[in-house]
C-alpha positions in Angstrom: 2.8 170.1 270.0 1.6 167.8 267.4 -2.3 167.2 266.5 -3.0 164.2 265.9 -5.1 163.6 262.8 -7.9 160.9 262.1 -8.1 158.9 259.2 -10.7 159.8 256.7 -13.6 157.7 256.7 -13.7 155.1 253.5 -15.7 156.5 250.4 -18.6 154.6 250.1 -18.6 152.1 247.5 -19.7 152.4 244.2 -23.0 150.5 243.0 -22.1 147.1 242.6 -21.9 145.7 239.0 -23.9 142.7 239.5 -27.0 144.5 239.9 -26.3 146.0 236.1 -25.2 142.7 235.4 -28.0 140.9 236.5 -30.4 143.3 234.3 -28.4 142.5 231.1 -27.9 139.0 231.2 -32.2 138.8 231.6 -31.9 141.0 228.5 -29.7 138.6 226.6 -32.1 135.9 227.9 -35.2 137.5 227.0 -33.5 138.3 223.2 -32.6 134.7 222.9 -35.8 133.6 224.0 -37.9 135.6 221.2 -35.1 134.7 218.8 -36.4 131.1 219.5 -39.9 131.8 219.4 -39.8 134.1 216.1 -38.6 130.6 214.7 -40.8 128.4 216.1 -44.0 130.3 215.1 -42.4 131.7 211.8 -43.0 135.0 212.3 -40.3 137.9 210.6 -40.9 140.3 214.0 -41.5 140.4 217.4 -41.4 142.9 220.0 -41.4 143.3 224.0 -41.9 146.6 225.8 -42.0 147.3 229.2 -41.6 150.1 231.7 -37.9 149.7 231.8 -36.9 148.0 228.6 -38.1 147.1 224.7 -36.5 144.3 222.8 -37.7 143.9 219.0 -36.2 140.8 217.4 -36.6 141.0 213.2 -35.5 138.0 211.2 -33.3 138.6 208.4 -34.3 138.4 204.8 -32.4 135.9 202.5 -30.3 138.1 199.9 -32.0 135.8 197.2 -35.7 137.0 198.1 -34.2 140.9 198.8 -33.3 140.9 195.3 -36.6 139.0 194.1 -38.4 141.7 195.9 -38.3 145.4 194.0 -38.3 145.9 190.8 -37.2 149.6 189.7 -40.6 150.4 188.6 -42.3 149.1 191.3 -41.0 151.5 193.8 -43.1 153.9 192.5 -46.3 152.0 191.8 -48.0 149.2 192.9 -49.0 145.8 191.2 -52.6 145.4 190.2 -54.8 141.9 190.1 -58.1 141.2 189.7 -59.3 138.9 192.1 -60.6 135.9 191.3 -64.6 134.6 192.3 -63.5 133.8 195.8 -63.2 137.5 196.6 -67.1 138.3 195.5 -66.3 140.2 192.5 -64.0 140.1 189.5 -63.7 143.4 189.2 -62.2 144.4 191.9 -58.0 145.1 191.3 -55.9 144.6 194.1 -53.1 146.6 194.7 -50.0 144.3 196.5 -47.0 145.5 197.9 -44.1 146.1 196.5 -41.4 145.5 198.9 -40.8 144.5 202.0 -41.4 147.1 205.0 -43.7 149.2 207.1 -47.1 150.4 206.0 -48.1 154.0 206.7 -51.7 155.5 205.8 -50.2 158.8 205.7 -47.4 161.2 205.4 -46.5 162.0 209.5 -48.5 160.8 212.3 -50.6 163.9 212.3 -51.3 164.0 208.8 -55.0 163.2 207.2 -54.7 159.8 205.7 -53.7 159.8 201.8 -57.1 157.9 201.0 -59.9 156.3 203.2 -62.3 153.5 202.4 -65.2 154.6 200.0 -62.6 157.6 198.3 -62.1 158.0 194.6 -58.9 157.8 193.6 -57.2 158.9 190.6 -54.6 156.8 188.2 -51.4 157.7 189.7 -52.7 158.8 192.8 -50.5 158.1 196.1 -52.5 155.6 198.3 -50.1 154.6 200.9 -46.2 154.8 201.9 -44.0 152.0 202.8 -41.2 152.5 204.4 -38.3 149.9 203.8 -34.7 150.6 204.9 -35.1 153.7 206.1 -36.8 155.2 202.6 -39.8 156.4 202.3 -41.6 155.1 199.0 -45.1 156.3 198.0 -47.6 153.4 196.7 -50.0 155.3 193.6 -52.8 153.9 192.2 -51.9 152.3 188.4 -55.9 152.5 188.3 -58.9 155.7 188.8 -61.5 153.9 190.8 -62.8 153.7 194.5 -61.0 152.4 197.3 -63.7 149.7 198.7 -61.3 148.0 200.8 -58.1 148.9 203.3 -56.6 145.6 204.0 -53.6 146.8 206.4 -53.7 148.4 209.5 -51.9 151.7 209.9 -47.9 151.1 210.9 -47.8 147.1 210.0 -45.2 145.4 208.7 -46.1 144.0 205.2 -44.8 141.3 202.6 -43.8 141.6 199.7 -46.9 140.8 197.4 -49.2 141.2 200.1 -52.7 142.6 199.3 -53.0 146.5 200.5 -55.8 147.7 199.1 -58.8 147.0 197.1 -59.8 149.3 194.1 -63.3 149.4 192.4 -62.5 150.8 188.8 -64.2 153.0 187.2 -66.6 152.3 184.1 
C-alpha cells in the first residue's frame, strides 16, 4: 500500500533587498548631500554619526598645495613667528603647523599631554604630534620658552600654516 506523502511546506523567504536597499540609497543621499554642503560652506571635513551609521566626507587637496605643504625639515620642527602688535606682545613666537592633518596633544589617548599651557619648554622639545597620512610626526619647539598659549583643541584637523601654539621665550 502506498503512503501518500505531503509536500513540504515553502521555505520562508529570505529578507527582501529593498529594505537593504532602501538604507543604502539614504546613505548615497546623505554622502551627496554633505559633499554639497562641504562646498558650499568651504569646509575640508565634515562628519555624521548616528546610532546606525557615520559618514565623514573630506575634500581632497590639490597636488599643487600637497607639495607646497612639507618641507623635509619641517617634519621634524615647527615654524616660528613673532607676532605682530595685534597679538599684545612682540615677543611672543608662534609655532604654525607644518602640514596638513590631525592635531594630537599627546602620544595615545591615555597619555599625559606632551606640554600644557604655563609649561617650560626646552629648544627641541616635542610639543605636539600631527598625524597626516597615516604618520605620526612630532612638532618640537625651535625655541626654550613657556608655552602661554594652546591654540588647537586636542584631535582637530589643522592647516598647514595654522597657528598651534604660542611660546614666551626665554631671556
Amino acid at each position: 500500500m502506498a503512503k501518500a506523502r505531503r509536500a513540504a511546506p515553502p521555505a520562508p523567504a529570505a529578507p527582501s533587498a529593498p529594505a537593504a536597499s532602501s538604507r543604502d540609497d539614504r546613505t548615497v543621499e546623505l554622502t551627496r548631500r554633505l559633499a554639497v554642503l562641504l562646498g558650499e560652506l568651504g569646509l575640508s571635513e565634515v562628519e555624521v554619526e548616528s546610532d546606525s551609521i557615520r559618514v565623514r566626507v573630506q575634500r581632497a587637496v590639490a597636488a599643487g598645495v600637497a607639495i607646497a605643504a612639507p618641507t623635509p625639515s619641517a617634519v621634524a620642527a615647527s615654524e616660528e613667528r613673532p607676532l605682530g602688535a595685534d597679538a599684545g606682545s612682540a615677543a611672543l613666537v608662534t609655532i604654525e603647523a607644518p602640514m596638513v592633518g590631525t592635531f594630537y596633544r599627546a602620544s595615545s589617548p591615555t597619555a599625559e599631554p606632551y606640554v600644557k599651557e604655563g609649561d617650560v619648554v626646552k629648544e627641541g622639545q616635542v610639543l605636539c604630534i600631527i598625524e597626516a597620512m597615516k604618520l605620526m610626526n612630532e612638532i618640537e619647539s625651535k625655541v626654550g620658552g613657556r608655552v602661554a598659549r594652546i591654540l588647537v583643541e586636542n584631535a582637530h584637523a589643522v592647516e598647514y600654516g595654522q597657528p598651534l601654539f604660542l611660546i614666551d621665550p626665554l631671556s
